[in-house]
C-alpha positions in Angstrom: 83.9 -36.3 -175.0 82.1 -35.0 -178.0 80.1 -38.5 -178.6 78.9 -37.8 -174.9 78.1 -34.1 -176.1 76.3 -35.1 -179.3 74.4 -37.7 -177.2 73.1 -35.1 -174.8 71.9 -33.1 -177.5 69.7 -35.8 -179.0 68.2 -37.3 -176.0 67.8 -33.4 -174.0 69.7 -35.1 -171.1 69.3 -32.6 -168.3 72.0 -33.0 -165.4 69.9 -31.5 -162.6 66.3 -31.0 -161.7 66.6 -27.6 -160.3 65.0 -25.6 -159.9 61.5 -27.8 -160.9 62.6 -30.2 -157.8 65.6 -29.4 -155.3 68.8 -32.0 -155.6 68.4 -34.8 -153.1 72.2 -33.4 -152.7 71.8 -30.2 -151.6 70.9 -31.7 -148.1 74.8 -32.8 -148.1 75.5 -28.6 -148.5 78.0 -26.9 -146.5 75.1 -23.9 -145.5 75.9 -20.8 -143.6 75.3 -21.2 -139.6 71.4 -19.9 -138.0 72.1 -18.7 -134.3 70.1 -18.8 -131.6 69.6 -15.6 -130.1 68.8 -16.9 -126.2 72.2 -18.9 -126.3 74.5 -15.8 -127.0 76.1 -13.7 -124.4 79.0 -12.3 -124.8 81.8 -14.5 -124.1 80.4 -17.1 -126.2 80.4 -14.5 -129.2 83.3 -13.1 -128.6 84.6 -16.9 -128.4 82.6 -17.2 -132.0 84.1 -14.3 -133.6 87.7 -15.3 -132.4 87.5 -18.9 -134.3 85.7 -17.7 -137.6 88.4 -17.6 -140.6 86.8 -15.6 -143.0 85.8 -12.6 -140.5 82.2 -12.8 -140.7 82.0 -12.9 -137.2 82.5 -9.6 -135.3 81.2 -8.4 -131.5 79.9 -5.1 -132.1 78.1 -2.4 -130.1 74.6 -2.5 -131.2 72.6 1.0 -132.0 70.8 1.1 -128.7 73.8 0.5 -126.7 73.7 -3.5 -126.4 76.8 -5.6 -127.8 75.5 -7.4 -131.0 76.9 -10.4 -132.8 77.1 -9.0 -136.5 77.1 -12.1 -138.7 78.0 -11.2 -142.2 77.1 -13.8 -144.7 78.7 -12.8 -148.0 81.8 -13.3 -145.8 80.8 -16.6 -144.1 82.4 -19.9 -146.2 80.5 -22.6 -143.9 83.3 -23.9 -142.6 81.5 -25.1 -139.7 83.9 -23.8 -136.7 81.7 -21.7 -135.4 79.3 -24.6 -134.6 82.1 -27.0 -133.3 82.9 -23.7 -131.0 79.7 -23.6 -129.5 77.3 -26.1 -130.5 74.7 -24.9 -127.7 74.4 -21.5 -129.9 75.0 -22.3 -133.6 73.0 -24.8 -135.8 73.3 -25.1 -139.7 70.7 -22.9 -141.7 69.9 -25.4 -144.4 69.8 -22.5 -146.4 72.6 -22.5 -149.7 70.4 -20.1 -152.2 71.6 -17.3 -150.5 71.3 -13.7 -153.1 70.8 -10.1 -152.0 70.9 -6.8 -154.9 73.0 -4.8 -152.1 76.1 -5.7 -150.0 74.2 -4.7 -146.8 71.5 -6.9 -146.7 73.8 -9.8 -146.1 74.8 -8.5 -142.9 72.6 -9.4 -140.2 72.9 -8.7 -136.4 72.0 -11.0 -133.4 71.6 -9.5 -130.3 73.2 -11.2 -126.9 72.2 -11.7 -123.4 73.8 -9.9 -120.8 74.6 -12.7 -118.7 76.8 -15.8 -118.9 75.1 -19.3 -118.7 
């Protein structure tokens, strides 16, 4: 282990590329889910916010009334169920640098359609 160590330091053997150039691996990423806002109504979040593990999925009534789908993503692990659920309405971001100063900018809100597909 320390031959390998002493070997890095000689030849400045850098494991990664980032940030200069993203890893060709970050495409293989578990990344938090992206929703599509005209898919949503309110079974299907409901249905969402029952199969999410962590909890960052929760039906909510929205400011002007309307139920919203509040997604928080300091919460989300990427598990990926909430896509299974309902692929029609949930795609992966493709987004894993995810960083925020305060707690409640990580929790957005969708807002669904009144009517069931």
């Amino acid at each position: 282990m320390t031959l390998w160590f002493v070997r890095g330091l000689r030849r400045g053997v850098v494991t990664t590329r980032y940030p200069a150039r993203p890893e060709e691996s970050s495409a293989f990423l578990p990344t938090p889910p992206a929703f599509r806002p005209r898919a949503l109504t309110p079974v299907t979040a409901g249905r969402l916010a029952e199969t999410c593990p962590s909890g960052a999925l929760q039906v909510v009534t929205g400011e002007r009334g309307g139920d919203v789908l509040a997604f928080d993503v300091g919460r989300c692990t990427a598990c990926g169920r909430c896509a299974a659920e309902a692929p029609h309405a949930v795609t992966p971001s493709g987004a894993f640098e995810l960083a925020a100063t305060t707690r409640s900018v990580l929790i957005k809100t969708i807002p669904l359609r009144g009517e069931e597909r």
